[in-house]
C-alpha positions in Angstrom: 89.9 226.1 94.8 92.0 223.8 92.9 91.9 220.9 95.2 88.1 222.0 96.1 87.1 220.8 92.0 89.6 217.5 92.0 87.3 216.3 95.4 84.2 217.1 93.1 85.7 215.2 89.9 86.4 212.4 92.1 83.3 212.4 94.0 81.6 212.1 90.2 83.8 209.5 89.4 83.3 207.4 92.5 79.8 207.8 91.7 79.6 207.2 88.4 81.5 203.5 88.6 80.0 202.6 92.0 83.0 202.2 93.4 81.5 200.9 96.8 80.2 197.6 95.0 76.5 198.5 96.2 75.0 196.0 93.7 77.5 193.2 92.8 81.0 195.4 93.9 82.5 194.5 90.6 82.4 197.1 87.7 83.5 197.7 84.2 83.2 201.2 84.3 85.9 202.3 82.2 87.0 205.4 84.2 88.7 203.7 87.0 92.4 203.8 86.7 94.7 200.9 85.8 96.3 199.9 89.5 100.3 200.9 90.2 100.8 197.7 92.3 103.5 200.0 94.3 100.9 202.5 95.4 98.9 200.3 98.4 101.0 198.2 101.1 99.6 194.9 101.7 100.4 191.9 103.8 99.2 188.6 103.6 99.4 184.8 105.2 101.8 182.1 103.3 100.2 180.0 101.2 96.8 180.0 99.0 96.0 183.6 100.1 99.5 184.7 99.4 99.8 183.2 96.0 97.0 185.8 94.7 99.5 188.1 95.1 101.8 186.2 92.3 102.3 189.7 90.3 103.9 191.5 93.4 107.2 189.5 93.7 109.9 192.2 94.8 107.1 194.6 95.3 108.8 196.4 98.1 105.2 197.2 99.6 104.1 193.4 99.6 104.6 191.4 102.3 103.7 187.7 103.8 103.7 186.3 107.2 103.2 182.6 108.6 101.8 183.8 111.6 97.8 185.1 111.2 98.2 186.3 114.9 100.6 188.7 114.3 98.9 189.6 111.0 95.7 190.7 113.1 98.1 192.3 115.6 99.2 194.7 112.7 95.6 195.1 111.5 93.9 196.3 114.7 97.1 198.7 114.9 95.8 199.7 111.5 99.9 199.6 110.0 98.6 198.6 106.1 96.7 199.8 103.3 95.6 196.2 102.7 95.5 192.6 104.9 94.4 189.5 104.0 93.6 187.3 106.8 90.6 184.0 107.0 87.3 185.9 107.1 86.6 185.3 110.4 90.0 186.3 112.1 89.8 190.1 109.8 85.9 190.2 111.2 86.8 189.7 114.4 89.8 192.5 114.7 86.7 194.8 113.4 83.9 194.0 115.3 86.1 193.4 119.0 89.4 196.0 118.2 87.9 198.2 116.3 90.7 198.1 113.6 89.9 200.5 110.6 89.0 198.2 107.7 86.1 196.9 105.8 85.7 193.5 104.0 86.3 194.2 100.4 86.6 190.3 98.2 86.8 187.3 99.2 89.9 185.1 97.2 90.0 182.2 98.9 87.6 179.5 98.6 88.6 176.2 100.7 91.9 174.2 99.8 90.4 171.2 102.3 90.5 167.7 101.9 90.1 164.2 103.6 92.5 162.1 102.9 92.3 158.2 103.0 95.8 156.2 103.9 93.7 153.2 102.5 94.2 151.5 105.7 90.6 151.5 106.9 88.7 148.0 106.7 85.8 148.8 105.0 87.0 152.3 103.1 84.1 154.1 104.6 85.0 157.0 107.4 83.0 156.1 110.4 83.4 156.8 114.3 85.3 153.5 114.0 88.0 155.0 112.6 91.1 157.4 113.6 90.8 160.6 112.2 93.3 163.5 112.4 92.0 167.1 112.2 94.4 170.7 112.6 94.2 173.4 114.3 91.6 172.5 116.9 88.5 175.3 117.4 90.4 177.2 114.3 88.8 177.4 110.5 89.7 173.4 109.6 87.7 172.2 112.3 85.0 174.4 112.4 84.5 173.4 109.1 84.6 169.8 109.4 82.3 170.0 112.4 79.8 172.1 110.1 80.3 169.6 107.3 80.0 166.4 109.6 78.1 167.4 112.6 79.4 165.4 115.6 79.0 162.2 114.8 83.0 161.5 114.4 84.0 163.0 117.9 84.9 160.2 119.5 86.9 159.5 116.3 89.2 162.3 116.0 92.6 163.7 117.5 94.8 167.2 116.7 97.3 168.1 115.1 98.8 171.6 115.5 99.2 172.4 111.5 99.1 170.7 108.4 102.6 169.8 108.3 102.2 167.9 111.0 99.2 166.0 109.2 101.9 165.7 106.0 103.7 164.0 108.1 101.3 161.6 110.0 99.8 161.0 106.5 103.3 159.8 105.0 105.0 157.7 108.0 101.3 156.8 109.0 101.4 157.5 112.5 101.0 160.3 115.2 102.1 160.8 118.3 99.9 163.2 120.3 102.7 166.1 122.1 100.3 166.4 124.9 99.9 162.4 126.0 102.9 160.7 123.7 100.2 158.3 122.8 100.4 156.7 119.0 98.2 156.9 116.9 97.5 155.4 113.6 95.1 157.6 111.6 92.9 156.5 108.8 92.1 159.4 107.4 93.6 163.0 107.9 91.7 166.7 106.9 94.6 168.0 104.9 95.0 171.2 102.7 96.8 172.2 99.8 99.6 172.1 98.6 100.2 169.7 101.4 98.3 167.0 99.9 99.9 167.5 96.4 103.1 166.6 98.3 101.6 163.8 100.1 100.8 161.9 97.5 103.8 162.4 95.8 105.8 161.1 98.2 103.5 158.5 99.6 100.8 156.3 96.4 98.6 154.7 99.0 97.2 157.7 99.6 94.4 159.0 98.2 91.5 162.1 98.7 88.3 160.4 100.1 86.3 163.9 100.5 86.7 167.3 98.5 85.7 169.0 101.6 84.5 172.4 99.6 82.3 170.3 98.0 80.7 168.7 100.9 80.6 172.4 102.4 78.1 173.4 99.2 75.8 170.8 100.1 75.6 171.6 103.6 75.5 175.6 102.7 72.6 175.0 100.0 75.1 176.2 97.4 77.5 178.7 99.0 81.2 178.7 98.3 83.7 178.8 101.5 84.4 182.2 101.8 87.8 181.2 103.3 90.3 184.2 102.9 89.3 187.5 102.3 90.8 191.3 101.6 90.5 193.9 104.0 91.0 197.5 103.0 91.8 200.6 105.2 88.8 202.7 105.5 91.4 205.7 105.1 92.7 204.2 101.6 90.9 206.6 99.1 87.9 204.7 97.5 88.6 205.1 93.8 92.6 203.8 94.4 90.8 201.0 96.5 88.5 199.7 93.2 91.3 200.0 91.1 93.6 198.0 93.2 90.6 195.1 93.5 90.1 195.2 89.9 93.3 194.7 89.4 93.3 191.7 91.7 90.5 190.2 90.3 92.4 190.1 86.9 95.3 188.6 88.3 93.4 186.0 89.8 91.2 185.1 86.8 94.6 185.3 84.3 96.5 182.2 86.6 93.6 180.4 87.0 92.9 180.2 83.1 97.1 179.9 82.5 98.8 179.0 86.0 102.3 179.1 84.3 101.7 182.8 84.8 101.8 182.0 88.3 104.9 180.5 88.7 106.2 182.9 86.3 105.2 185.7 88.7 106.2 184.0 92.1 109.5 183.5 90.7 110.5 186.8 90.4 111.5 186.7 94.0 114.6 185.1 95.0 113.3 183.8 97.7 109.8 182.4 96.3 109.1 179.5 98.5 109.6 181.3 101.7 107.9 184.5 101.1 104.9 183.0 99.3 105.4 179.6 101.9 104.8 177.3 98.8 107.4 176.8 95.7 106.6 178.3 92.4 106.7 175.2 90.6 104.1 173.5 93.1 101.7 176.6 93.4 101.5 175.6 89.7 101.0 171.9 89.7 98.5 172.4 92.6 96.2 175.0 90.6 96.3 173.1 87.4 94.4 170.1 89.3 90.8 172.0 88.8 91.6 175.1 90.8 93.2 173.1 94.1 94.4 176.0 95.5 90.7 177.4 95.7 91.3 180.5 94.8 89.2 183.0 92.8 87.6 186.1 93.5 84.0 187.7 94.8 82.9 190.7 96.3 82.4 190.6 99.8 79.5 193.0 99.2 77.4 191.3 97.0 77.7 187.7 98.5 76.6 188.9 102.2 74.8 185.4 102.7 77.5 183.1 102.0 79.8 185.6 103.7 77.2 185.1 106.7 77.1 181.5 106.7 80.4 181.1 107.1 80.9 183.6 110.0 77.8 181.8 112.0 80.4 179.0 112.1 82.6 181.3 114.5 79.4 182.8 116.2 79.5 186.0 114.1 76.5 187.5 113.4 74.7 190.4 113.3 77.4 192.4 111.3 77.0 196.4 110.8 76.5 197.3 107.1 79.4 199.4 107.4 82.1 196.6 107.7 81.4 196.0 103.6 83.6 197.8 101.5 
């Protein structure tokens, strides 16, 4: 009888603060619980996604990996309470494994740039010039293909990551693995904190194209919806709120003071490698107007930009049931 009434009570609470973000998925309903950031496990990519995560340094139940493959691996086995993986990639383990999640926020919003090396005639990218994507028929050039169109094809060469764009960008060459032929690029899409280093290393360089930006104009105003948190459709639904409440706090609170996000990060001995970017740079790169891009929206109540950026990887027509 006794567990029979706490199901009730939490029935009525779930009700009362609409936990399932049915409107806007955010709430200020002051009977959800403050979070215990040991209660959920969660694993994450490296860099911008991981760095939301600043407050769980030595959290025994946090962990990061550099590999999104494996992370969907673990997610269509269904092995965390929480995974944060590029929309698309989470999305995809649903819809084509099956994996037991929905899409709950969305915390990453594009850290994508064009860079100039300031080496180009007449300073204007054209299909003229040499141009050095990553990650070829992945999330960077998908993006830039959405952004520009196809004008720049004949134009543009891969790289596998972004460290190899780092370091096209700063000796100003690339040599393609596949042919051994050299290039010399003109402009590079780069991300954060990559560029940050970049240009620290290397003054000629400079950002021709906030890419995010250019994404809004082509989206009629939607943010990026880069990164996003998926949460175990077993994880109980009230714990679930709490934990993205939580997040969103931590989120908002290094954005408006990112020495709170170093501070956080380096609680962990080894800071750099498990959040794949050092404290101190995480900082400098957030304090330039949010470079990271992160933030923090309900996947629920932003369904159209959510949308538009899944058309980009020919997902469409999603069950309602995938929301959180």
């Amino acid at each position: 009888m006794k567990k029979y009434l706490s199901l009730i009570a939490v029935a009525v609470m779930l009700t009362a603060c609409n936990t399932n973000g049915s409107n806007s998925g955010s709430t200020d309903c002051s009977c959800i619980p403050e979070y215990d950031r040991s209660t959920l496990s969660i694993l994450t990519p490296t860099g911008a996604p991981a760095l939301a995560f600043y407050n769980y340094a030595g959290n025994a139940k946090f962990e990061t990996n550099s590999a999104p493959a494996t992370i969907s691996g673990q997610m269509a086995a269904g092995s965390k309470d929480v995974i944060v993986l590029p929309t698309n990639a989470g999305v995809k383990a649903i819809v084509d494994n099956k994996a037991p999640y929905q899409l709950a926020a969305t915390i990453t919003f594009g850290n994508f740039y064009i860079a100039s090396l300031n080496n180009d005639d007449n300073q204007v990218m054209d299909e003229n010039d040499t141009i050095l994507l990553f990650q070829k028929n992945n999330v960077p050039d998908k993006i830039f293909h959405y952004v520009y169109g196809d004008q720049f094809n004949n134009a543009i060469h891969y790289a596998a990551d972004v460290s190899a764009v780092a370091q096209a960008a700063i000796s100003g060459k690339y040599s393609d693995p596949d042919t051994g032929t050299e290039y010399v690029p003109n402009y590079v899409m780069i991300a954060e904190p990559a560029l940050t280093n970049v240009m620290s290393k290397k003054n000629t360089v400079s950002v021709y194209a906030d890419v995010q930006a250019k994404y809004k104009e082509k989206s009629n105003d939607q943010a990026l919806f880069q990164a996003s948190v998926f949460i175990k459709t077993d994880v109980n639904k009230l714990t679930a709120t709490s934990f993205l409440e939580s997040l969103n706090k931590d989120i908002e609170d290094a954005i408006a003071n990112p020495t709170k996000l170093s501070a956080g990060m380096s609680q962990e001995v080894s800071a750099a490698e498990v959040y794949g970017v050092a404290p101190q740079m995480a900082e400098n790169v957030l304090k330039k107007n949010n470079g990271m891009g992160l933030g923090f929206k309900y996947a629920r109540g932003n369904k159209a930009a959510v949308e538009t950026f899944l058309k980009l990887f020919n997902i469409e027509g999603l069950n309602e049931e995938i929301y959180f």
